[in-house]
N, CA, C and O of each residue as an XYZ file, in Angstrom:
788
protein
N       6.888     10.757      0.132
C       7.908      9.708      0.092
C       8.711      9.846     -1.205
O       8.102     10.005     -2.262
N      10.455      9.779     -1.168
C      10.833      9.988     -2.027
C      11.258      8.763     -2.684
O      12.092      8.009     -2.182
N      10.487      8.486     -4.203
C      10.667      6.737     -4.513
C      11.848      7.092     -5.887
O      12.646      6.196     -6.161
N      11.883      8.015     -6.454
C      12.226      8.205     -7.685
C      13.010      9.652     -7.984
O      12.503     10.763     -7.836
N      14.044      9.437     -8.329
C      14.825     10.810     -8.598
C      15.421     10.676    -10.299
O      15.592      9.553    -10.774
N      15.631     11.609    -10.912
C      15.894     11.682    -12.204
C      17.327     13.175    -12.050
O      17.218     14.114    -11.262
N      18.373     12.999    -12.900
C      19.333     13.999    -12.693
C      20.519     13.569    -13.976
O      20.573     12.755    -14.898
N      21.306     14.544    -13.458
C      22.461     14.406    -14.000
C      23.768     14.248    -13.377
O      24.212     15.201    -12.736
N      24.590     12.940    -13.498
C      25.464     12.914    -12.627
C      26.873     13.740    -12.663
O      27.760     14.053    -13.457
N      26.492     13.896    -11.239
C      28.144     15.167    -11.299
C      29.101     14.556    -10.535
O      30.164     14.886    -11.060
N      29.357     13.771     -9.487
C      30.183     13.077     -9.136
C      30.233     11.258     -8.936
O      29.297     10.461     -8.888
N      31.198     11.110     -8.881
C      30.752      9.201     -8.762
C      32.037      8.785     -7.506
O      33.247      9.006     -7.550
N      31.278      8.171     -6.529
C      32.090      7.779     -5.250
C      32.771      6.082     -5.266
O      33.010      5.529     -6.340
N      32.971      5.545     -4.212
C      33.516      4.402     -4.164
C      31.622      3.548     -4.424
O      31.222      2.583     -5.075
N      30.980      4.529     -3.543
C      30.068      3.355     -3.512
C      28.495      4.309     -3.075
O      27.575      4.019     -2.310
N      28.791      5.792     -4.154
C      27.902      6.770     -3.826
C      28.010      7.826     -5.742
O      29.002      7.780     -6.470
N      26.847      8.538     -6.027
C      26.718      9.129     -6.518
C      26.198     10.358     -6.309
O      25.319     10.486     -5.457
N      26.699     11.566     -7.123
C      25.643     12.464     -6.846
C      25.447     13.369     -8.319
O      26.180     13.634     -9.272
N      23.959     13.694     -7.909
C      23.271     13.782     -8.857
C      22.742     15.451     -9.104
O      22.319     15.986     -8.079
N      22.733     16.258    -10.306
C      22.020     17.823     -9.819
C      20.671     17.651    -10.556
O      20.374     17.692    -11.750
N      20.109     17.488     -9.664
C      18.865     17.761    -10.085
C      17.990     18.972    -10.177
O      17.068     19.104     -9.372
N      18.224     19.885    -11.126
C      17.891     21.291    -11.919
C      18.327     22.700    -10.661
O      17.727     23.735    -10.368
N      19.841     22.001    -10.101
C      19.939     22.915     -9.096
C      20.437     22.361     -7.708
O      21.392     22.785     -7.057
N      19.613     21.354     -7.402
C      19.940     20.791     -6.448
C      20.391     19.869     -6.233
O      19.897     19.177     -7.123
N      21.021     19.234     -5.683
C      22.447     18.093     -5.538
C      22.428     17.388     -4.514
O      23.100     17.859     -3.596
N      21.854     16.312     -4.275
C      21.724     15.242     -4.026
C      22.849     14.237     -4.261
O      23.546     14.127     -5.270
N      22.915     13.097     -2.453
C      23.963     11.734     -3.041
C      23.291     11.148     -2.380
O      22.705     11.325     -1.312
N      23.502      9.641     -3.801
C      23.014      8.338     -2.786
C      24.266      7.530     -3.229
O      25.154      7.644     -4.074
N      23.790      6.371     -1.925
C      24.911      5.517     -1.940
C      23.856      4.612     -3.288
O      22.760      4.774     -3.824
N      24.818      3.794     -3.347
C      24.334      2.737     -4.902
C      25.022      1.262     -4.778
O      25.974      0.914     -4.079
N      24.498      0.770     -5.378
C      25.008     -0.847     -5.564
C      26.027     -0.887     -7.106
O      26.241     -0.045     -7.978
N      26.435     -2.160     -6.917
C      27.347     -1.881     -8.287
C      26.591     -1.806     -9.788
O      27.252     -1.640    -10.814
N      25.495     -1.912     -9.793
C      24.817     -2.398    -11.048
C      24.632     -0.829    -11.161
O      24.839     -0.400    -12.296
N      24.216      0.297    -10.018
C      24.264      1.674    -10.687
C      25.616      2.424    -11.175
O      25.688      3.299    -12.038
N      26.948      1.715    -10.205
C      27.597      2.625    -10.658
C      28.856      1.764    -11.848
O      30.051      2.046    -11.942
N      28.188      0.824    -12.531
C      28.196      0.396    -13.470
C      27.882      1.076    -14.880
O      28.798      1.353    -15.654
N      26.680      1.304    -15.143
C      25.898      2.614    -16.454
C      26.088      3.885    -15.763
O      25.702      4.765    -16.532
N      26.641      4.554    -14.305
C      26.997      6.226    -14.029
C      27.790      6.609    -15.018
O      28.847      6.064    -15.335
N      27.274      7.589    -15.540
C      28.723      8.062    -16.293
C      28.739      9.952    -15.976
O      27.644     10.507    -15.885
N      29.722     10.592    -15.867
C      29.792     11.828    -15.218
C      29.360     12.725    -16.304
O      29.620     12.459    -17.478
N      28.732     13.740    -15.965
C      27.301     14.540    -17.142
C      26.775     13.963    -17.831
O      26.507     14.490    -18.911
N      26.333     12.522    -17.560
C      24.769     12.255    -18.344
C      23.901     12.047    -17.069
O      24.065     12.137    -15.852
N      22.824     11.700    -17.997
C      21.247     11.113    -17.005
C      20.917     10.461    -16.497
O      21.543      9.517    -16.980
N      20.234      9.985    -15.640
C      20.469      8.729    -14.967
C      19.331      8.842    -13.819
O      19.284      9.715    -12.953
N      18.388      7.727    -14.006
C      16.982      7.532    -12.966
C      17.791      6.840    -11.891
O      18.900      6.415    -12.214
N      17.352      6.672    -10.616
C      17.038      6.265     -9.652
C      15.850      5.905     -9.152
O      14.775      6.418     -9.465
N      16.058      4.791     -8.167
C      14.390      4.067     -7.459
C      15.167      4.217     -6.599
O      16.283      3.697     -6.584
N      14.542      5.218     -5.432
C      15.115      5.421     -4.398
C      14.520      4.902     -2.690
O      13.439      4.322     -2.578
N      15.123      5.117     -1.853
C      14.841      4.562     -0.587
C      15.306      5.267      0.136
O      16.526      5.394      0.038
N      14.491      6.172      1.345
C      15.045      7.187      2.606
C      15.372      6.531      3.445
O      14.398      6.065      4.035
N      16.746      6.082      4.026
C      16.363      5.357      5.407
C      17.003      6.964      6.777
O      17.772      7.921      6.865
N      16.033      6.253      7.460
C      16.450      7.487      8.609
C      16.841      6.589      9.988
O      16.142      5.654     10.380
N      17.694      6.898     10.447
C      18.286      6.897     12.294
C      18.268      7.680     13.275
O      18.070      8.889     13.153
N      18.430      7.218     14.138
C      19.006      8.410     15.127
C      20.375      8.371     15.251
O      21.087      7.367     15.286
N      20.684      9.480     15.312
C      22.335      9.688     15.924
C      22.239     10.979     16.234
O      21.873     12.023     15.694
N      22.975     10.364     17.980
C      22.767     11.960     18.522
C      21.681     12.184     19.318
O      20.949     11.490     20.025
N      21.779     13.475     18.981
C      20.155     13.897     19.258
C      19.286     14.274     18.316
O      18.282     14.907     18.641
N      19.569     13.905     16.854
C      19.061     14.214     16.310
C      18.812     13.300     15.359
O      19.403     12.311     15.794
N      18.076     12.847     13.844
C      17.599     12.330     13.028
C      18.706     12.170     11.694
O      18.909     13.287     11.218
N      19.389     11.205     11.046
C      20.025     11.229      9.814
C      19.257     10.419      9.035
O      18.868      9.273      9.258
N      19.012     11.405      7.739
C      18.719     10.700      6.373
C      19.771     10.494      5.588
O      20.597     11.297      5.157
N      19.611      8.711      5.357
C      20.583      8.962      4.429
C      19.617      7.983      2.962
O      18.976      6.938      3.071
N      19.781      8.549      2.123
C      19.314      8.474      0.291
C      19.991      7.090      0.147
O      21.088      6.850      0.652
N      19.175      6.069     -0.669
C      19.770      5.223     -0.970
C      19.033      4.630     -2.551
O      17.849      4.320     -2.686
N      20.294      4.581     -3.833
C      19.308      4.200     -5.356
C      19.704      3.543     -6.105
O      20.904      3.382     -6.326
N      18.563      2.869     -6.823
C      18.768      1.583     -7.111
C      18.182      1.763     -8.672
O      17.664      2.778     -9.137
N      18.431      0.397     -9.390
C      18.210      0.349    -10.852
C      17.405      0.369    -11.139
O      16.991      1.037    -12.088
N      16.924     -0.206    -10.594
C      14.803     -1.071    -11.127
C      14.162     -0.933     -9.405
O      14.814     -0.835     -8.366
N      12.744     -0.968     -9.588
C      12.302     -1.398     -8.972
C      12.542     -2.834     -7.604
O      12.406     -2.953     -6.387
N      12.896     -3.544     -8.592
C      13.310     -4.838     -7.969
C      14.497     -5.164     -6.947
O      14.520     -6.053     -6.095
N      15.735     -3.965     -7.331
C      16.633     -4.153     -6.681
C      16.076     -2.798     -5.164
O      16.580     -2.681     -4.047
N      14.896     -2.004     -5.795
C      14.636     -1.385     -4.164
C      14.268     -2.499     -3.398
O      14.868     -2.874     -2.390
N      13.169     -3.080     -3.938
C      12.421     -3.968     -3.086
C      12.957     -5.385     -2.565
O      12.175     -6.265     -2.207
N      14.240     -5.527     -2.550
C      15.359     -6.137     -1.975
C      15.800     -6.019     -1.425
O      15.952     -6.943     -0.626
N      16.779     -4.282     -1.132
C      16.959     -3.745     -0.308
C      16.343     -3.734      1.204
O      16.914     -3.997      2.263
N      14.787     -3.286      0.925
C      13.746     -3.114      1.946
C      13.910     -3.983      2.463
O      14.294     -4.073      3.629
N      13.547     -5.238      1.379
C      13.108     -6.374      2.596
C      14.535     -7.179      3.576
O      14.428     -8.028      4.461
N      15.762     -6.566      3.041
C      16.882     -6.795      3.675
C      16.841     -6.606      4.788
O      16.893     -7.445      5.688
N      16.694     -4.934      4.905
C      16.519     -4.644      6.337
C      15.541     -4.753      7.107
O      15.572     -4.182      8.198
N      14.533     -5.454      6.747
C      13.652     -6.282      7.656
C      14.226     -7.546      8.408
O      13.798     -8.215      9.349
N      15.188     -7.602      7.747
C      16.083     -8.818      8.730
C      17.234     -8.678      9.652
O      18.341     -8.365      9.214
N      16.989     -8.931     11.108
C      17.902     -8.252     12.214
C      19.293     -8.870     11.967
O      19.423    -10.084     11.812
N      20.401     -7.950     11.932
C      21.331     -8.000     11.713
C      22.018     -7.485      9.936
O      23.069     -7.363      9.306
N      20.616     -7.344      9.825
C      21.277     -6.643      8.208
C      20.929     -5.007      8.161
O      19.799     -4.532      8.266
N      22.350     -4.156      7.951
C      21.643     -2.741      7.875
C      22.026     -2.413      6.269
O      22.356     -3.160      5.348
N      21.816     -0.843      6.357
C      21.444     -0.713      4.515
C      23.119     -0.941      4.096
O      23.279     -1.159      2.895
N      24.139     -0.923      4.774
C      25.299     -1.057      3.716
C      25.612     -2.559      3.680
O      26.367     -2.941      2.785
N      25.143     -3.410      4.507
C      25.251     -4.905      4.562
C      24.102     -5.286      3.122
O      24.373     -6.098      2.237
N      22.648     -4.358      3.217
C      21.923     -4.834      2.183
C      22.665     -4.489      1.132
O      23.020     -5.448      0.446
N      23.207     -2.874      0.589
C      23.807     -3.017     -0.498
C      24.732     -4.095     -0.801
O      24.504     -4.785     -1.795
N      25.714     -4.321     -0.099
C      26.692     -5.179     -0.333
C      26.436     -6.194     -0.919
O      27.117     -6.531     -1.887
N      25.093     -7.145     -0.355
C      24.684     -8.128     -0.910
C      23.818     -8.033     -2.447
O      23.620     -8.964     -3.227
N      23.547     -7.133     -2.534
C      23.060     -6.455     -4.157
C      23.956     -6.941     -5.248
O      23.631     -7.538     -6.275
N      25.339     -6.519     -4.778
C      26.377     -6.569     -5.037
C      26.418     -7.876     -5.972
O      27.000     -7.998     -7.050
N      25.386     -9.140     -5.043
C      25.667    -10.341     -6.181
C      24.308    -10.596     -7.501
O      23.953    -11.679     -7.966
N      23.694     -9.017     -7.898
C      22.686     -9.191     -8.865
C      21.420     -8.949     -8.152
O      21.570     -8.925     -6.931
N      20.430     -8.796     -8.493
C      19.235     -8.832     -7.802
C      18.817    -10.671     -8.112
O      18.901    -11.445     -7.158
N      18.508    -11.043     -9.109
C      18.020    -12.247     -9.375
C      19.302    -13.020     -9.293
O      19.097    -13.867    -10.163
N      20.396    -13.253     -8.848
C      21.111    -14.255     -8.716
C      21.391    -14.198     -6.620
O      22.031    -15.053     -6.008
N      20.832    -13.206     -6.097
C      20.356    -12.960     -4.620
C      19.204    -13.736     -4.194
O      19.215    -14.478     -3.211
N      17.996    -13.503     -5.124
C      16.747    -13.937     -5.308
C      17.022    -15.589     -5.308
O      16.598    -16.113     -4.278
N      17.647    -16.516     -6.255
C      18.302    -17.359     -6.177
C      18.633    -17.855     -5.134
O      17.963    -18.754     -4.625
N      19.838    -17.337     -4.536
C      20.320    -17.682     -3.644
C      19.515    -17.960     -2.243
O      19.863    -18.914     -1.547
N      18.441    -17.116     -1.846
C      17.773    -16.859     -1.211
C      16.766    -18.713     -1.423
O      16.926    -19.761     -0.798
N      15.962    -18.416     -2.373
C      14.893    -19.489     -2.693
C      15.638    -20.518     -2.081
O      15.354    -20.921     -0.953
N      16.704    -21.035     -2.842
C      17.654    -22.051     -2.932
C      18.666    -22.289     -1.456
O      19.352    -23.262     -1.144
N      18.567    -21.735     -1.150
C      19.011    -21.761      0.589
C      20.506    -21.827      0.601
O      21.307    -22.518      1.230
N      20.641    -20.742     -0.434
C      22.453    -21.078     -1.062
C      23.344    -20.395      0.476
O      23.772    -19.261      0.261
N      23.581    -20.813      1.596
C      24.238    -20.336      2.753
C      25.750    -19.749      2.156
O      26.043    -18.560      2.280
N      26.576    -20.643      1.560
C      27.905    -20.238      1.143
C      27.878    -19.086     -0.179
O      28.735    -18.205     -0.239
N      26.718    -19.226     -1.279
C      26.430    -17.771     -1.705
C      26.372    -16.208     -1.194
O      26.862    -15.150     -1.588
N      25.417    -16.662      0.019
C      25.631    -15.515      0.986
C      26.664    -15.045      1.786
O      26.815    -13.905      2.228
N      27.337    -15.992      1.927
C      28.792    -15.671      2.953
C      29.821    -15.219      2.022
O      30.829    -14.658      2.453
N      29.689    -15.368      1.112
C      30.398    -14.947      0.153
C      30.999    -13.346      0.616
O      32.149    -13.003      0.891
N      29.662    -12.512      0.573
C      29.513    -11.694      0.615
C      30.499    -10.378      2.210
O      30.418    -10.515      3.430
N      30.957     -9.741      1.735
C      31.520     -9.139      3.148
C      30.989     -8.842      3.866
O      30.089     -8.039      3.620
N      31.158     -9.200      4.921
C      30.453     -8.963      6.422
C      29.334     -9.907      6.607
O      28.700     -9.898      7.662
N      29.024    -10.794      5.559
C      27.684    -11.743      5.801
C      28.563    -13.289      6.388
O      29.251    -14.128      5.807
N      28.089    -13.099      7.877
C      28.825    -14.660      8.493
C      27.417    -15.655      7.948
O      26.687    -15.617      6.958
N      27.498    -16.478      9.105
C      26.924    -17.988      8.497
C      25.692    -17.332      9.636
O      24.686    -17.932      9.258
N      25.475    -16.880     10.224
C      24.563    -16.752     11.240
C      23.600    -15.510     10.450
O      22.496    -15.990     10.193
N      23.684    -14.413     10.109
C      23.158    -13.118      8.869
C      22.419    -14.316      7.688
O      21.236    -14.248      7.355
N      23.390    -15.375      7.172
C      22.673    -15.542      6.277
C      21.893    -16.877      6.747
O      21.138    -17.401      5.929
N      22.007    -17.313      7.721
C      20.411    -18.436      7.689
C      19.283    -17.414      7.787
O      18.220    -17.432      7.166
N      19.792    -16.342      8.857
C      18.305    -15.801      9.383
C      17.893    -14.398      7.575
O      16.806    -13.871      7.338
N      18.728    -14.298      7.037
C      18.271    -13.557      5.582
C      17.088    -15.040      4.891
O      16.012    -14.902      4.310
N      17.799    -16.317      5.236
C      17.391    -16.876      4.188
C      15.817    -17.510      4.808
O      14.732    -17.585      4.232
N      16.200    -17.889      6.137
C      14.803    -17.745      7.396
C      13.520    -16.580      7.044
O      12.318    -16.696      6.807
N      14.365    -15.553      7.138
C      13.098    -14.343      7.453
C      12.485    -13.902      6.333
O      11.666    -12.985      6.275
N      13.014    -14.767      5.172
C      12.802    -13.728      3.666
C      12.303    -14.862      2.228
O      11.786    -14.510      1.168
N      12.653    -16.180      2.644
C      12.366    -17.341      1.481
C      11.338    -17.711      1.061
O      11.256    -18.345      0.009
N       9.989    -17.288      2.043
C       8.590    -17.412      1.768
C       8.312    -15.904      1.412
O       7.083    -15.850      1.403
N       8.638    -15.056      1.211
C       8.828    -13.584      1.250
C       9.407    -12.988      0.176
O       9.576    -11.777      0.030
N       9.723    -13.903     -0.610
C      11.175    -13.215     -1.429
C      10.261    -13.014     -3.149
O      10.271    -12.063     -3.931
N       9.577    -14.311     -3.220
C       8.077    -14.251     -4.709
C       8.865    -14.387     -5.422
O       8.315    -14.013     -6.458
N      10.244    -14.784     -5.785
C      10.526    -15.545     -6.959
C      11.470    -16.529     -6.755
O      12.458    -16.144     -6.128
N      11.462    -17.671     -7.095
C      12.018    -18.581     -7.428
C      13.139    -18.217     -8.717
O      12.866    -17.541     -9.709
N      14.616    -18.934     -8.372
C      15.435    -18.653     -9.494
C      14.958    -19.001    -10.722
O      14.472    -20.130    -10.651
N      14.900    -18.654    -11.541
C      14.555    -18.697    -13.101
C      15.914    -19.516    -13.611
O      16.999    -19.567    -13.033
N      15.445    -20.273    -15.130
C      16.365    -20.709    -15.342
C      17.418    -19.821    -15.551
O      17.357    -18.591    -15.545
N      18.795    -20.832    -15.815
C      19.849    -19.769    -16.192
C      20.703    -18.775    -15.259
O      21.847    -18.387    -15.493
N      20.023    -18.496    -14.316
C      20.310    -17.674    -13.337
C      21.440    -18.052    -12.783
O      21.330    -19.095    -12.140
N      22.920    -17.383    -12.809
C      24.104    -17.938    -12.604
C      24.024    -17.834    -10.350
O      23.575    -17.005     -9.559
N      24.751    -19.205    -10.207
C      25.102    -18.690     -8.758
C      26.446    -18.188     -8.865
O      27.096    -18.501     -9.862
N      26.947    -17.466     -7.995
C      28.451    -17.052     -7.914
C      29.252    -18.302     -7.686
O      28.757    -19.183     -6.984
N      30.732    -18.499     -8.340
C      30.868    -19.299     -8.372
C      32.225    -19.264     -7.227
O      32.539    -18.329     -6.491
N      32.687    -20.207     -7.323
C      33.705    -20.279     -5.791
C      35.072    -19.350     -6.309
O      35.635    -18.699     -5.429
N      35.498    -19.293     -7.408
C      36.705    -18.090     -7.295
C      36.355    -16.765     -6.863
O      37.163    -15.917     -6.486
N      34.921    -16.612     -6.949
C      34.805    -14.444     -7.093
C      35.013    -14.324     -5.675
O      35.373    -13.259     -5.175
N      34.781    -15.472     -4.934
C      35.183    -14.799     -3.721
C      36.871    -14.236     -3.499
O      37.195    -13.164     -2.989
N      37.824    -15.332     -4.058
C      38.647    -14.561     -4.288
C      39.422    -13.882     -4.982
O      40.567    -13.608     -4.624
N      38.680    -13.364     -6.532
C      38.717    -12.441     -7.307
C      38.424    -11.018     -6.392
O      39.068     -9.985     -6.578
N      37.608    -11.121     -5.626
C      37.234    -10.083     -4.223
C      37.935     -9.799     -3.522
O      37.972     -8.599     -3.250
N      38.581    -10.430     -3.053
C      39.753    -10.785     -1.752
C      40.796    -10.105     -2.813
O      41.127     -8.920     -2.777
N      41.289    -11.149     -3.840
C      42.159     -9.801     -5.011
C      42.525     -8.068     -4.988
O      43.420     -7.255     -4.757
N      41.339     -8.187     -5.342
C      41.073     -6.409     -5.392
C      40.732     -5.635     -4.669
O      40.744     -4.417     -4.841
N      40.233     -6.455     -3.380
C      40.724     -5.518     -1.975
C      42.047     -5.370     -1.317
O      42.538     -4.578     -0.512
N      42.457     -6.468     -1.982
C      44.106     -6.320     -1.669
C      44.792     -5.487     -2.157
O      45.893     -5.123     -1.745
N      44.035     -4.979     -3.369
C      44.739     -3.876     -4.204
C      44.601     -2.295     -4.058
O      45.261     -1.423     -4.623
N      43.431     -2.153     -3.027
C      43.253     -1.408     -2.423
C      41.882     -0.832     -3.216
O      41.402      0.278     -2.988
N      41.314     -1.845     -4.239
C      39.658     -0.991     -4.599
C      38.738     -1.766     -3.393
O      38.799     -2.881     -2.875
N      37.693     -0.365     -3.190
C      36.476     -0.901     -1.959
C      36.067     -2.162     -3.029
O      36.477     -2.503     -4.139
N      34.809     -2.777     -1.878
C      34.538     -4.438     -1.899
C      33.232     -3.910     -2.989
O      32.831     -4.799     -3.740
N      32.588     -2.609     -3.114
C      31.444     -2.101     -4.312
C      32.520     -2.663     -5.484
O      32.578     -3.652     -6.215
N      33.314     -1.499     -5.250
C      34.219     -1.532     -6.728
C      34.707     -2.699     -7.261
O      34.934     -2.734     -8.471
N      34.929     -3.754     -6.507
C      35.375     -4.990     -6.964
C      34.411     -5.463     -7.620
O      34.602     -5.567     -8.832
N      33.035     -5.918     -7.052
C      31.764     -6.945     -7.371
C      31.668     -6.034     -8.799
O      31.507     -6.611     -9.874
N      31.758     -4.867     -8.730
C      31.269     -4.109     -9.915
C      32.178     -4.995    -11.256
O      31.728     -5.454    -12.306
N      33.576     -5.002    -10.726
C      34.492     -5.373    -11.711
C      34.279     -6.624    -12.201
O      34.636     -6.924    -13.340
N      33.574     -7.613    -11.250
C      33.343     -9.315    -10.931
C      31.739     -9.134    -12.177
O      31.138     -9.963    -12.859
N      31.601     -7.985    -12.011
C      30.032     -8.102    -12.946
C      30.585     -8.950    -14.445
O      30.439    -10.054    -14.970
N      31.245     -7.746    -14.698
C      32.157     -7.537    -16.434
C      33.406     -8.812    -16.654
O      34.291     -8.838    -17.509
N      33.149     -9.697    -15.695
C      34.102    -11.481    -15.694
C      33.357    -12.202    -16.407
O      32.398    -12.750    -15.865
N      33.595    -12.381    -17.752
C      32.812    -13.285    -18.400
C      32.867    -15.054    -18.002
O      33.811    -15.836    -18.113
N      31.428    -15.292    -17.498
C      31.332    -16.374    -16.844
C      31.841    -17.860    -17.687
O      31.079    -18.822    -17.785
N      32.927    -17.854    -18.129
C      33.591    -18.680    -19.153
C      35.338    -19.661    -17.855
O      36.458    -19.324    -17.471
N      34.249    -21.104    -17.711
C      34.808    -22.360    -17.194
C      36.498    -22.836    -17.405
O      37.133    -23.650    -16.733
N      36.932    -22.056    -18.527
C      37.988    -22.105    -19.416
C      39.226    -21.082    -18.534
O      40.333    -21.531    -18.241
N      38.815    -19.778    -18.229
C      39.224    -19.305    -17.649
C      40.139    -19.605    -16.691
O      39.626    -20.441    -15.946
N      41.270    -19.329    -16.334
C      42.021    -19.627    -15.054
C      41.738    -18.217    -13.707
O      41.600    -17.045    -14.058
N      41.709    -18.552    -12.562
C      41.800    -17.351    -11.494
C      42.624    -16.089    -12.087
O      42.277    -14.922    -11.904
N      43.416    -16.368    -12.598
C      44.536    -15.278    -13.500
C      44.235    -14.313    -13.994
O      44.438    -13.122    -13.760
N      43.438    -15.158    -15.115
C      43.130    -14.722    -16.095
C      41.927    -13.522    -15.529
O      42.042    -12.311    -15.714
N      40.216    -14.520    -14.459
C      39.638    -13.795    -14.349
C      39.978    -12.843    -13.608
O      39.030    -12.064    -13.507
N      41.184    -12.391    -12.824
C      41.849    -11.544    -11.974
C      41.943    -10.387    -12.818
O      41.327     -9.340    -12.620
N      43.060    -10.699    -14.159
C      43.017    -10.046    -15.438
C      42.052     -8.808    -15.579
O      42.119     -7.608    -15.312
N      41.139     -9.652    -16.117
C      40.031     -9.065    -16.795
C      39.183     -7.991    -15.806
O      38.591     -6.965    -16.142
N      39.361     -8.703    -14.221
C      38.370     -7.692    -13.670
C      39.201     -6.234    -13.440
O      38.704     -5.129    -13.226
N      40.197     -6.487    -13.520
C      41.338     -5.101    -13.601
C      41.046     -4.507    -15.017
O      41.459     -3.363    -15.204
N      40.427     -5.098    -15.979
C      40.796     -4.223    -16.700
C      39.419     -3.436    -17.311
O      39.142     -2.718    -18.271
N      38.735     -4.035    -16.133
C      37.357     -2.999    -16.020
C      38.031     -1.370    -15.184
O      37.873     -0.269    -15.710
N      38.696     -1.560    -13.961
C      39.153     -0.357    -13.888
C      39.866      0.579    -15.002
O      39.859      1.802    -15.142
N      40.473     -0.442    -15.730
C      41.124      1.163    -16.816
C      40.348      1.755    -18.208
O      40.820      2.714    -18.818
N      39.132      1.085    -18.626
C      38.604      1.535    -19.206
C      38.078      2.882    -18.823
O      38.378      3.418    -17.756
N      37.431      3.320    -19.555
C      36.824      4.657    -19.450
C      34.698      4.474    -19.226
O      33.660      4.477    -19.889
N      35.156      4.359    -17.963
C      34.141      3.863    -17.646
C      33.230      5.050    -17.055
O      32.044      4.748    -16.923
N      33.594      6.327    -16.686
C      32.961      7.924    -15.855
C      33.164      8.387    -17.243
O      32.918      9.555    -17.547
């Protein structure tokens, strides 16, 4: 079982990396919190996850890696819930591991819908199949998303970055009340022009 990969990154996707590992070259897709610290020729661990299908007549693996531990074991238990597959689980990554965790305990329904492609029906049965299941309770502090990122999101898909690349940008929005939509619009743009690869 492949849980753990270690490499050097050689390319960085909308919502995928790939990695040479002493030769061999490997991609996984990623959540925003990895391709957040990717940076192109350095190092970089993965906690990884094989998921396999059928298509066809035949079998697809596709690689999927994560930060910690914690954000695999989120993943997993995502797709233990019918109607969630692995790019619906990433997506929802998308809002933190422990502010998911949160949401989850807390039966936050409009947290989850937040999220693209998560209707109101995905997230009772996430919050159904997984709240006695989930082993942590939000900790203090633990921010919920708050009602603009949804359309700080909506923003920057309008602008034509994928819905990874946005949340990624929504990470680096300093959670400051003062702020106008503008402003945090601003700022998450100006995570794209840094030198961030």
């Amino acid at each position: 079982m492949l849980v753990q990969v270690r490499g050097i990154v050689e390319a960085i996707g909308k919502d995928w990396i790939r990695l040479d590992l002493s030769g061999w070259v490997i991609q996984a897709y990623v959540p925003p919190s990895v391709l957040a610290r990717a940076r192109i020729g350095e190092p970089i661990t993965l906690h990884t996850t094989l998921v396999t299908r059928m298509e066809g007549h035949g079998l697809l693996f596709t690689l999927y890696g994560f930060a910690d531990e914690d954000e695999r074991e989120l993943f997993e238990q995502l797709l233990t819930v019918n109607g969630v597959g692995p790019r619906a689980a990433l997506a929802l990554l998308g809002l933190s591991a422990p502010t998911l965790r949160a949401a989850i305990a807390q039966e936050q329904v409009d947290v989850l819908r937040r999220v693209p492609g998560i209707g109101p029906k995905t997230a009772r049965a996430i919050i159904l199949h997984l709240k006695d299941r989930i082993g942590a309770v939000s900790a203090p502090g633990v921010p919920i998303p708050r009602a603009d990122d949804t359309e700080i999101i909506a923003a920057l898909t309008a602008l034509g970055y994928s819905v990874v690349e946005a949340q990624a940008a929504l990470a680096h929005v300093p959670p400051d009340p003062n702020l106008s939509l503008e402003e945090k619009i601003r700022l998450a743009l100006s995570y794209f022009a840094g030198p961030r690869r």
